[in-house]
C-alpha positions as CSV (number, residue, x, y, z in Angstrom):
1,X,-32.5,7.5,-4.6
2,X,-30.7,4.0,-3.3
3,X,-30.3,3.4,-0.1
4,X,-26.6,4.2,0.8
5,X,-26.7,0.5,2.8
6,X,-27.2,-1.5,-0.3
7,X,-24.1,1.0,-1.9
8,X,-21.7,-0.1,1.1
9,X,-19.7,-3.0,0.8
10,X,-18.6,-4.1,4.5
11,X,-14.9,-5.4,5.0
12,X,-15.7,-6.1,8.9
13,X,-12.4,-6.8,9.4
14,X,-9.6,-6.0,11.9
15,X,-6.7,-4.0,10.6
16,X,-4.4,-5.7,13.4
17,X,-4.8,-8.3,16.0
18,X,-6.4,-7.5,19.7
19,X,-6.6,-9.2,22.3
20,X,-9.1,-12.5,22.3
21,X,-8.8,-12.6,18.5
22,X,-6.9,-14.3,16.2
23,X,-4.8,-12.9,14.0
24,X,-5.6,-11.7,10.2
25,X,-5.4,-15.2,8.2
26,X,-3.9,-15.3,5.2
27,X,-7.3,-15.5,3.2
28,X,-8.7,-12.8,3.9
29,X,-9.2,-11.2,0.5
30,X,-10.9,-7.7,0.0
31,X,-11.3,-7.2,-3.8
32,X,-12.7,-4.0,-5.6
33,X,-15.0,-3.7,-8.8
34,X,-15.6,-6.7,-10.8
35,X,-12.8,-8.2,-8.5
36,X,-10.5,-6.6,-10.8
37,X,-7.7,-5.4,-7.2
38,X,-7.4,-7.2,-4.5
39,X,-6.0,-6.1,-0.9
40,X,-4.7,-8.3,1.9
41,X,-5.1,-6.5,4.2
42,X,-1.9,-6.9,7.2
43,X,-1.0,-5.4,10.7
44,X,2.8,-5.0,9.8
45,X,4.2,-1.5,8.8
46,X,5.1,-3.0,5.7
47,X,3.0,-2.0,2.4
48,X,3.9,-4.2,-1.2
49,X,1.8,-3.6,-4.3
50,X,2.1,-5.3,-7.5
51,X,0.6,-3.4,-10.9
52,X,2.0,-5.9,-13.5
53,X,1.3,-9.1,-13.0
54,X,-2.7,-9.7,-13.8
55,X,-4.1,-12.4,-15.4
56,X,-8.0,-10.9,-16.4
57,X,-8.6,-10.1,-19.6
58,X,-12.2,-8.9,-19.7
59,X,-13.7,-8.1,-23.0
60,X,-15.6,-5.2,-21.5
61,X,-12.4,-3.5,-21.5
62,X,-10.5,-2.6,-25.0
63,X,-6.9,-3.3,-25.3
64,X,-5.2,0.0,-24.5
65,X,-3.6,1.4,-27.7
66,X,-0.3,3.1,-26.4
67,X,2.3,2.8,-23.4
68,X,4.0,-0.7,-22.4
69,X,1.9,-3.5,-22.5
70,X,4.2,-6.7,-21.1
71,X,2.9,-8.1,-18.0
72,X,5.7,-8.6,-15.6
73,X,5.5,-12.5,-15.2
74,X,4.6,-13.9,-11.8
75,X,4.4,-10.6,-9.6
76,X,1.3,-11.7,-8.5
77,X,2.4,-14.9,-7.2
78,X,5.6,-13.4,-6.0
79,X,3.5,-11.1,-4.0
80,X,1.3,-13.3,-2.3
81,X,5.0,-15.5,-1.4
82,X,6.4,-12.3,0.3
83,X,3.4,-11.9,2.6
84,X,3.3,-15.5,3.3
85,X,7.6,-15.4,4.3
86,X,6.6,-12.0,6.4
87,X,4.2,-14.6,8.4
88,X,6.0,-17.2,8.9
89,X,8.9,-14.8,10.1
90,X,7.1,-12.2,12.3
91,X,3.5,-13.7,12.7
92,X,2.2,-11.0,11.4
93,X,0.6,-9.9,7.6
94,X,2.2,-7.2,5.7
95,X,-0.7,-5.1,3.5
96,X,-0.8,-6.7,0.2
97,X,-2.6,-5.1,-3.2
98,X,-2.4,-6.3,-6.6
99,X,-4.2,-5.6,-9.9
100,X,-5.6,-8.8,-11.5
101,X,-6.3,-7.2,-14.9
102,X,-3.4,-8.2,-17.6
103,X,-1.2,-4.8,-18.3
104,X,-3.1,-4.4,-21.9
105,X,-6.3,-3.5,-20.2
106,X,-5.1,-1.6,-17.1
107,X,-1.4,-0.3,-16.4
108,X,-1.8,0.8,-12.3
109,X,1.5,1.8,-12.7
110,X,0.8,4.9,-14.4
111,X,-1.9,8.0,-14.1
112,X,-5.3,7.4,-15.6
113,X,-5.1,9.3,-18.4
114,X,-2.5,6.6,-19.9
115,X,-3.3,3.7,-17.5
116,X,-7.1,3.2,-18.6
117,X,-7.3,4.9,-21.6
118,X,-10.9,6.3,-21.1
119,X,-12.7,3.3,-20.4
120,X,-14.9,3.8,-17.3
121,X,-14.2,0.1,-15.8
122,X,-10.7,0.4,-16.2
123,X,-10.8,3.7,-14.4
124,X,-13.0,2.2,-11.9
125,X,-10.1,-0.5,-11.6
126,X,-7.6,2.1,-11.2
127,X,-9.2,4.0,-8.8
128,X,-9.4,1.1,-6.2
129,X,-5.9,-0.4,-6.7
130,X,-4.5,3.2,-5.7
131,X,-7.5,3.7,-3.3
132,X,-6.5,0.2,-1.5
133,X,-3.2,1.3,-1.3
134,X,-3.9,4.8,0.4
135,X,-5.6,2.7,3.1
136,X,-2.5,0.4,3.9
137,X,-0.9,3.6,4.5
138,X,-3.5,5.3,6.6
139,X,-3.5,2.3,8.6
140,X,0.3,1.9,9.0
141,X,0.6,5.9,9.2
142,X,-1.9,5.8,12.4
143,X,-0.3,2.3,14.0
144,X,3.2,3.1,13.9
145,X,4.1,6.8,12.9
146,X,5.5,5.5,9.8
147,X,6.5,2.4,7.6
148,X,7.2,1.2,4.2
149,X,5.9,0.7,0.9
150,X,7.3,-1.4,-1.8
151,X,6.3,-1.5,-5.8
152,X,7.2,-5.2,-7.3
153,X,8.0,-5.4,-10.8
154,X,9.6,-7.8,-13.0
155,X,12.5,-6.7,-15.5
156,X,14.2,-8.4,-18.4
157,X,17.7,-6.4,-18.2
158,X,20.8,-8.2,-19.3
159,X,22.6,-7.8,-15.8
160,X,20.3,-10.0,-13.5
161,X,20.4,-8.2,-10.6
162,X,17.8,-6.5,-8.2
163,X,17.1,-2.5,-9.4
164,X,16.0,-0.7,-6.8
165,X,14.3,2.8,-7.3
166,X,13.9,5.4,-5.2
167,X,13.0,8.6,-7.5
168,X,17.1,9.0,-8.1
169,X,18.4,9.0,-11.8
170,X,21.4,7.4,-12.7
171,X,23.0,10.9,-13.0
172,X,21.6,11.2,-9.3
173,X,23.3,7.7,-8.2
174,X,26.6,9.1,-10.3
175,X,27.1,11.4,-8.3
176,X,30.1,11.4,-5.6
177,X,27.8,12.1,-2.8
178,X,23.9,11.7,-2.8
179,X,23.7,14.1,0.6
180,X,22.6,17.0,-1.6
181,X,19.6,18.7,-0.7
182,X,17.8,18.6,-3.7
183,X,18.3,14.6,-4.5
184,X,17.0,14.1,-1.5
185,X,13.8,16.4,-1.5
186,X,13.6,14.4,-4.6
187,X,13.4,11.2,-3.5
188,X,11.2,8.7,-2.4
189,X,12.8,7.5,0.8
190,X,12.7,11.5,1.7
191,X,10.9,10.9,5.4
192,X,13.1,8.5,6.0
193,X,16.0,10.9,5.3
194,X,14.9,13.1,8.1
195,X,15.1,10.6,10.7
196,X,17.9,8.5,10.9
197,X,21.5,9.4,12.2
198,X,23.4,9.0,9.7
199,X,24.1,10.6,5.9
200,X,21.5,10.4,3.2
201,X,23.9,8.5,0.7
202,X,24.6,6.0,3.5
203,X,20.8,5.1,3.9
204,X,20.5,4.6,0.1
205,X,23.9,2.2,-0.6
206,X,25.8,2.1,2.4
207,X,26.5,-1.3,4.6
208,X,23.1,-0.8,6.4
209,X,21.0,-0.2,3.0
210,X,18.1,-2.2,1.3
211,X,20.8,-3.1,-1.3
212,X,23.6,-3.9,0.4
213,X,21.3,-6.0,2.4
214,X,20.2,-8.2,-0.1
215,X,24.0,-8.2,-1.7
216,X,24.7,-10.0,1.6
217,X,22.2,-13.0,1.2
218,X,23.2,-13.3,-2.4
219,X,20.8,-10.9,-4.4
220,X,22.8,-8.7,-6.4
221,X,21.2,-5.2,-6.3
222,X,21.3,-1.5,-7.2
223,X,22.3,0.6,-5.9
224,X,24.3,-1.2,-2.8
225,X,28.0,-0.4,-1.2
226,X,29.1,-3.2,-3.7
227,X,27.1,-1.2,-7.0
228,X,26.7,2.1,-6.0
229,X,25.2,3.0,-9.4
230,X,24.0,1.4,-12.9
231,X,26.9,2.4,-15.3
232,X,26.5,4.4,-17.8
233,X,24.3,2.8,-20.8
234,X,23.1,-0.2,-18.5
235,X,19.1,0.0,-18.3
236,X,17.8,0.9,-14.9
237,X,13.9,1.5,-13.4
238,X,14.5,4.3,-11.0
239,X,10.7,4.4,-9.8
240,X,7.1,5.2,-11.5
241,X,4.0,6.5,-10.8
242,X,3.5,4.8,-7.3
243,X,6.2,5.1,-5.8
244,X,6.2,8.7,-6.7
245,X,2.5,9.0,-5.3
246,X,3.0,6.6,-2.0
247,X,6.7,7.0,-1.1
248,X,7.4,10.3,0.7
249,X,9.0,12.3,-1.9
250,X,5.9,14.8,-1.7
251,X,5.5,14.6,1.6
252,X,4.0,11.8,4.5
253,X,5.4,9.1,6.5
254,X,5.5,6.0,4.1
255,X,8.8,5.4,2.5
256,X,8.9,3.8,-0.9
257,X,10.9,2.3,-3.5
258,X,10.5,0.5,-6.8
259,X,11.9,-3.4,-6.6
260,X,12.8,-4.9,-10.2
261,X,13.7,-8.4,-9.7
262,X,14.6,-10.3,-12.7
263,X,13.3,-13.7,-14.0
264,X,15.2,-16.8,-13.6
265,X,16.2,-18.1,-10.3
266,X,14.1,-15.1,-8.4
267,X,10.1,-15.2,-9.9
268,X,10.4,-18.3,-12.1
269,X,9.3,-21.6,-10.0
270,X,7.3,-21.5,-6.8
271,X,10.6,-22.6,-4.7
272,X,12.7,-19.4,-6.2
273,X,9.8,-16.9,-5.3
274,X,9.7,-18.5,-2.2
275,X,13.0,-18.6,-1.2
276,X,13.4,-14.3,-2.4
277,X,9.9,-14.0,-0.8
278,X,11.9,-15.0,2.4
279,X,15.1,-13.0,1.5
280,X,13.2,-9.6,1.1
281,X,11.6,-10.3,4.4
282,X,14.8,-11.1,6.4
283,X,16.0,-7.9,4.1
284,X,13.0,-5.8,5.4
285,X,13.3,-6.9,9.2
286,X,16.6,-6.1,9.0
287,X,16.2,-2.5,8.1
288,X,13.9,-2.1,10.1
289,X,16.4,-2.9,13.0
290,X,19.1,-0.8,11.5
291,X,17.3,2.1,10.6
292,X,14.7,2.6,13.4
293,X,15.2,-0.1,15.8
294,X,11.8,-1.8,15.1
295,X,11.8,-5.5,16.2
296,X,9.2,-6.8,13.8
297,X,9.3,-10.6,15.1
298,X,9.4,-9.1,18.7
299,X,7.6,-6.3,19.3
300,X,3.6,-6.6,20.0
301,X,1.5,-5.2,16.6
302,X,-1.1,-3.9,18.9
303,X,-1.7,-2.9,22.4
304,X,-5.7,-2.8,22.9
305,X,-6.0,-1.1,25.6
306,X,-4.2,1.7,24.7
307,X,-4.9,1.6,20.6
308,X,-8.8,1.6,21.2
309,X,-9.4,3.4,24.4
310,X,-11.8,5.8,22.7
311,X,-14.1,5.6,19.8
312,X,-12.0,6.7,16.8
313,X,-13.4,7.4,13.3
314,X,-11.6,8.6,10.0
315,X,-11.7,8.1,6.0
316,X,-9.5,7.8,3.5
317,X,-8.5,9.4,1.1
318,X,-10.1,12.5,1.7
319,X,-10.8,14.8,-0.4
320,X,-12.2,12.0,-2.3
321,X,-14.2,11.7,-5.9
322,X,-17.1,9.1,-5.7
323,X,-15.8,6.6,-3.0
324,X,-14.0,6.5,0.2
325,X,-13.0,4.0,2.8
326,X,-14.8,4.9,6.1
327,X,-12.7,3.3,9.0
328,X,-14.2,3.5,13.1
329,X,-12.7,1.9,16.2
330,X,-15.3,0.2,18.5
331,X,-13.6,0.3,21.9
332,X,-15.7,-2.7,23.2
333,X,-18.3,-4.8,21.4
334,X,-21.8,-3.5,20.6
335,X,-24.7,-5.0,19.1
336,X,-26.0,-1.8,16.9
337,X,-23.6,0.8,15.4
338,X,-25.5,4.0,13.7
339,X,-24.2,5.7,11.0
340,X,-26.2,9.1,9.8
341,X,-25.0,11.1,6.7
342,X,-25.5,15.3,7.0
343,X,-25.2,17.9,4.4
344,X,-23.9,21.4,5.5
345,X,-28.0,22.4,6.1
346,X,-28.2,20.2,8.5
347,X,-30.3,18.1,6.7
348,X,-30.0,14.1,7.2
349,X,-29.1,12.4,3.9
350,X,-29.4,9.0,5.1
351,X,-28.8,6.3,7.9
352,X,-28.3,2.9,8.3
353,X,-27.1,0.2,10.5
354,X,-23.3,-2.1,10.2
355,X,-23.8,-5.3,12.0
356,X,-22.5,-5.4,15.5
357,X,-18.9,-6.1,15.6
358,X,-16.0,-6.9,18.5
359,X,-13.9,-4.5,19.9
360,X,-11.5,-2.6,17.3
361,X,-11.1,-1.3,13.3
362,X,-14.3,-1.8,11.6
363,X,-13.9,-0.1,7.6
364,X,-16.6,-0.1,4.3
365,X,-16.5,1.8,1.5
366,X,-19.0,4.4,0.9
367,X,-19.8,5.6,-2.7
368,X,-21.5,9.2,-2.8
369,X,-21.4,9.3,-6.9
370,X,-25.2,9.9,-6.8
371,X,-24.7,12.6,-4.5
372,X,-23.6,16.4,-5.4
373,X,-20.3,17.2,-4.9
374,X,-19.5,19.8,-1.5
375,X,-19.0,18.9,2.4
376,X,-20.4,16.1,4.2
377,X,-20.7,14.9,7.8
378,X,-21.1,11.3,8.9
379,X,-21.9,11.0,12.1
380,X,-21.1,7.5,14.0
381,X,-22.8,6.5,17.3
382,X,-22.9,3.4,19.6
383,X,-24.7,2.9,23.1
384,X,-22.9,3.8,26.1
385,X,-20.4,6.5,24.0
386,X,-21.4,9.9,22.7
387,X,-21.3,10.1,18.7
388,X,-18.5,11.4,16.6
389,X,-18.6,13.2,13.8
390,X,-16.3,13.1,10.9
391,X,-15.7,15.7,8.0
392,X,-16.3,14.3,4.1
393,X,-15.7,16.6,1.3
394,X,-16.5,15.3,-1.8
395,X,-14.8,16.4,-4.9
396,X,-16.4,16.4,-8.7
């Protein structure tokens, strides 16, 4: 049997700033098999993923045969501009994940079955890009109570304008009134729905909206106050696979939506991405404000000694198949951490030893594929604190 510590891959990094640190740069990179997905990983409550815009084309993996095969053309760069503009505005990192393989070999943007097509690596690919992206929310979930997540895509649509999707058909934005119970169970800005003030068809294209928002800095968008809806035979994305999985139509905190931006003048030269990479930022802050009174270029991203009083330990997602993301909190810096893996016997699997960290998130993925399925316990202990045990079950 391997030894579970040559299985983990160590991130040993902070999730969010503390005290006597600096802050997460903007090179730090965690990537999954093959380097295939990347995640940035941030401290802002702010989650952006991009599926389409890859560039590897590994001859491991087949072409897929069937579904949509354009790349959307400079998401990835587009992505890594918004996170730099959410610096440089808040001083903070929103999370970031991307898949680097080129949309013939891998659409993330879709469930396995017609994303990888059967091929084990592209599976393997698929499985971190949504993995990566359940850990920005677990992260963000825990920090703040709640945040947002936000799918980039690129469209080629006649009417250059921003689509936004939030699970709503056109029928659905046609409607007089969106405050209808079952549009809004439907959609994917549902948690959000139960929290503010004010009516459900205000939050979605009212003054205070994402749309109207960026209809104010000069981004024409959809829906808004000014475009309430697409008309009737104009193309419109009203939101895929992730947001339906990571916004909170089926329930959580995160609250997503699906951004189409079109080509020219938006994704098309570095200064263009750069200046909407700013624009959805200001956009984002100012939702934020409007919606929840959140001050993202004010308020402090973490407060140590009240976020890591106590040893804390989770993992994510869980139930899991194969491979989870163990995170712990270290409360103050240790020199030895040990981490002990239990069957439901009693029996100790394995153990092994992190290196030492600073006070706060420590996180590494743990693959149990050569394990049999069933319930798990990891226990986690550090001098000076009694251990903690955490509940695994692993699913076939």
């Amino acid at each position: 049997m391997k030894s579970l510590l040559l299985k983990l891959i160590l991130f040993v990094m902070l999730a969010c700033p503390v005290a006597g640190s600096a802050p997460i740069q903007a090179d730090t990179i965690l990537y999954g098999y093959k380097q295939y997905t990347e995640y940035r990983p941030g401290s802002l409550p702010v989650i952006i993923s991009a599926p389409h815009g890859g560039f590897l084309s590994p001859a491991s993996i087949p072409d897929r045969t069937y579904g949509v095969m354009v790349t959307d053309s400079k998401t990835y760069e587009t992505a890594v501009a918004i996170s730099e503009a959410f610096f440089t505005r808040t001083g903070a990192f929103p999370h970031v994940i991307v898949c680097r393989l080129k949309r013939t070999k891998l659409d993330a943007n879709r469930s396995i079955d017609e994303a990888a097509q059967g091929n084990a690596e592209a599976e393997q690919a698929w499985h971190d890009y949504h993995r990566f992206i359940e850990t920005a929310k677990d992260s963000v979930s825990r920090h703040y109570g709640q945040g947002f997540y936000i799918d980039l895509h690129g469209h080629g649509h006649p009417k250059q304008r921003l689509e936004l999707g939030y699970l709503l058909s056109v029928n659905d934005l046609r409607n007089g009134s969106l405050n209808i119970s079952n549009i809004i169970s439907k959609s994917s800005f549902r948690h959000l729905a139960s929290v503010v003030p004010h009516a459900f068809d205000t939050l979605i294209r009212g003054r205070g909206s994402i749309g109207s928002l960026f209809d104010s800095i000069g981004y024409p968008s959809v829906p808004s106050e000014t475009t309430p809806y697409p008309l009737e035979d104009d193309p419109y994305f009203s939101g895929g696979y992730s947001t339906h999985r990571h916004g909170s139509a089926n329930g959580g905190v995160i609250d997503g939506f699906q951004l189409e931006a079109w080509y020219q003048g938006v994704r098309d030269t570095e200064e263009n991405r750069r200046r909407f990479a700013d624009a959805l930022a200001e956009v984002i802050e100012r939702f934020a404000l409007i919606q929840l009174d959140w001050r993202l270029t004010e308020q402090p991203i973490v407060k140590p000694d009240t976020l890591w009083p106590v040893m804390k330990a989770w993992v994510a997602p869980n139930p899991f198949t194969d491979i989870c993301t163990v995170f712990y909190t270290l409360p103050y810096y240790v020199e030895t951490v040990k981490i002990e893996l239990y069957n439901t016997s009693g029996q100790r699997i394995e153990a092994f030893y992190p290196l030492p960290g600073r006070a706060g998130l420590r996180s590494f993925n743990l693959s149990l594929a050569d394990k049999a399925t069933g319930i798990y316990f990891l226990y986690i202990t550090i001098p000076g604190h009694a251990p903690i045990a955490v509940k695994m079950i692993h699913l076939p």
